[in-house]
VMD Tcl script that draws the C-alpha trace (Angstrom):
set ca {
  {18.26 8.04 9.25}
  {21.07 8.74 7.08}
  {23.56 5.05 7.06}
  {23.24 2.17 5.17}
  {23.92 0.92 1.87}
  {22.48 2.31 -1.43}
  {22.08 1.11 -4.39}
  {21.31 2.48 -7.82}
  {20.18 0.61 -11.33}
  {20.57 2.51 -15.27}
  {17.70 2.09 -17.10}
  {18.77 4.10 -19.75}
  {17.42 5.75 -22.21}
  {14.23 7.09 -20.81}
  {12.06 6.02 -23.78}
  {13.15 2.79 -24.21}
  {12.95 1.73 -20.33}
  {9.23 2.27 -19.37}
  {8.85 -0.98 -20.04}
  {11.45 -2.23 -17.60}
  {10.45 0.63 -15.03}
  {6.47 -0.87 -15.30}
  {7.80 -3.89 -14.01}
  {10.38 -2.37 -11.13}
  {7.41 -0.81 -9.89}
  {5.10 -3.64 -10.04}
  {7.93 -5.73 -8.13}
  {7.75 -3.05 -5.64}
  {4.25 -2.77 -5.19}
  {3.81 -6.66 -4.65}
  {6.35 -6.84 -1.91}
  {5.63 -6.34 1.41}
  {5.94 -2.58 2.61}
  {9.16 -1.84 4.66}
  {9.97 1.31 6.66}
  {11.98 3.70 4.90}
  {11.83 1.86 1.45}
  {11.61 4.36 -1.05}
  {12.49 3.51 -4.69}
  {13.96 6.92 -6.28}
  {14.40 8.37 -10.16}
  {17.39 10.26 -11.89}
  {16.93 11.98 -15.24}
  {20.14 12.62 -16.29}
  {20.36 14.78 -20.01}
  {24.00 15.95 -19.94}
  {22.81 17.83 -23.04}
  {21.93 15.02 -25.27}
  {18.31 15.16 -26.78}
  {16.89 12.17 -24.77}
  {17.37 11.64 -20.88}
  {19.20 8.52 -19.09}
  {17.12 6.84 -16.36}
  {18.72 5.82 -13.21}
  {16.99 4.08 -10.10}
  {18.02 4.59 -6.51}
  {17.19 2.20 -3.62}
  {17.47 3.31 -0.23}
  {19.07 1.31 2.32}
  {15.69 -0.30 3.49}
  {14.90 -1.32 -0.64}
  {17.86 -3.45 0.01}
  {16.36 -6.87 -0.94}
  {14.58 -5.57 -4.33}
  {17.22 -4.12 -5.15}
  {19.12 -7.07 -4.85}
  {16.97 -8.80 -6.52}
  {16.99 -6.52 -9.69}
  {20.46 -6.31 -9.67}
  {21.46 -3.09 -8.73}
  {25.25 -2.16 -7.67}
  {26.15 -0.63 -4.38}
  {26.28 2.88 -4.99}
  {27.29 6.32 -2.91}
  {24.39 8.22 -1.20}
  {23.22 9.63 -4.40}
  {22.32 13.77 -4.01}
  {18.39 14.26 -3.08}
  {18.61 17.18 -5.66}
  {16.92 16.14 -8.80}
  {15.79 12.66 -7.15}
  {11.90 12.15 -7.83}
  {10.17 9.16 -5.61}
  {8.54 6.57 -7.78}
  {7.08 4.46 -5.10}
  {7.58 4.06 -1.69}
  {8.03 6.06 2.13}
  {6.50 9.92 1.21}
  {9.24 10.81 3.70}
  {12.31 9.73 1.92}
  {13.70 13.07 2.21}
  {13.44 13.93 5.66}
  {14.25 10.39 6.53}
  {17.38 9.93 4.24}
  {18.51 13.16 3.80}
  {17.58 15.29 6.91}
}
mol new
graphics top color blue
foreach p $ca { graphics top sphere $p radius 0.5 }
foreach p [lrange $ca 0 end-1] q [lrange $ca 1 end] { graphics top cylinder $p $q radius 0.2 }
display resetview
C-alpha cells in the first residue's frame, strides 16, 4: 500500500515539544484504531546542537492529522523515520 495523501507536522525543537508530542500521542491513542495508521518521527540536526521534531501521518492517520493541523506533505523517506504509535507494519505496508 503505497498511495494516498501524507501529511507531516514540525514540532520543533525536540526539547521544547514533548509536551505537545504527549498530547499527539494521547489524541492518537484515544481514537479508534484504523488499518495502516501509523503516526511517524523525524529528528532532523542539520548540525545544530539540538534536533527539530517533525511528525508524519500516513495516509490512513488522515483525520488526526487533520485535526492537528498538519499540511499535505510528499511521501516522506522511511530512512530515519521512527514509529511513535500506531500499525508495527508501517514499513512493509507504506514503503514495500
Amino acid at each position: 500500500m503505497s498511495g494516498g495523501e501524507w501529511f507531516s507536522l514540525p514540532l520543533g525543537d525536540a526539547l521544547c515539544a514533548q509536551p505537545l508530542l504527549d498530547d499527539l500521542l494521547a489524541d492518537f491513542a484515544a481514537r479508534p484504531a484504523v488499518d495502516g495508521q501509523a503516526l511517524l518521527l523525524l529528528r532532523e540536526t542539520d548540525g545544530r546542537l539540538q534536533c527539530e521534531l517533525t511528525a508524519y501521518f500516513t495516509p490512513a492517520a488522515a483525520s488526526l492529522a487533520r485535526a492537528w493541523g498538519a499540511r499535505p506533505c510528499l511521501r516522506p523517506s522511511p530512512d530515519n523515520l521512527e514509529r511513535l504509535a500506531g500499525d508495527a507494519g508501517w514499513r512493509a505496508r507504506w514503503f514495500g
